[in-house]
N, C-alpha and C positions, 0 to 999 in steps of 0.2 A: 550410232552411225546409220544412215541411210543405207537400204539396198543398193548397190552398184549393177546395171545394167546395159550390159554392150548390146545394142544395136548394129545390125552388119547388113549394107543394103548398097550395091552398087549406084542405085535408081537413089538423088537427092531428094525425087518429094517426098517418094514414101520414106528416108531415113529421117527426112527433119518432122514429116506426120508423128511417128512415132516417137521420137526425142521429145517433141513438146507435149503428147500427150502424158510421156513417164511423168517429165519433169515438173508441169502442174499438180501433178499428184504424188510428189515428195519424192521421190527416185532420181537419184543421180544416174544421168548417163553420158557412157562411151561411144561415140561414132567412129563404124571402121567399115572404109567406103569397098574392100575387099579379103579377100580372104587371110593373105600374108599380114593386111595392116590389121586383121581382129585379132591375130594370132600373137601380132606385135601388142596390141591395147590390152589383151587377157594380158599378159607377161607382165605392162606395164603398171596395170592396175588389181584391185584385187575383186572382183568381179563375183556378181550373186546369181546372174541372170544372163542367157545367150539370149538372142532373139537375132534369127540366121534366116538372110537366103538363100536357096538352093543356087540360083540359077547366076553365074558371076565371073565375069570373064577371071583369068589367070588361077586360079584357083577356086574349084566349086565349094560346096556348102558342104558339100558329103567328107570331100576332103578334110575340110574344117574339123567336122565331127572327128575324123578318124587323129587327127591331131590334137584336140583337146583330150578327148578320151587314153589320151597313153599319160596324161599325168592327172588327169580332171575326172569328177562326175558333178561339176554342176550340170546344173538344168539347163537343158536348149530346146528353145520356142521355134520349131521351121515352119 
């Protein structure tokens, strides 16, 4: 199995920047254009890798953290 990689980036160029560059390079990834829908894609999928931003309307990045971390220690890249 490939590593699984959520990307979470409100801003579309940097989340598609990033997405293609995982994805050339063998990593599957998850786009979650904010913080409820990373929280939804972590749940939905089984996930190797955060790659978070901070800064995100409706829910910030910090929040994210504090929500993964009460069931999670994967890695998050902010």
């Amino acid at each position: 199995r490939h590593p699984t990689v959520l990307v979470v980036d409100d801003a579309k160029s940097l989340r598609e920047f990033v997405r293609r560059n995982l994805d050339v390079r063998g990593y599957r990834v998850v786009t979650a254009v904010n913080g409820a829908d990373a929280l939804a894609q972590f749940q939905a999928h089984e996930i190797d890798l955060v790659i978070l931003d901070l800064i995100m309307p409706q829910m910030d990045g910090l929040e994210v953290i504090r929500q993964l971390r009460m069931t999670s220690n994967v890695p998050i890249i902010v």
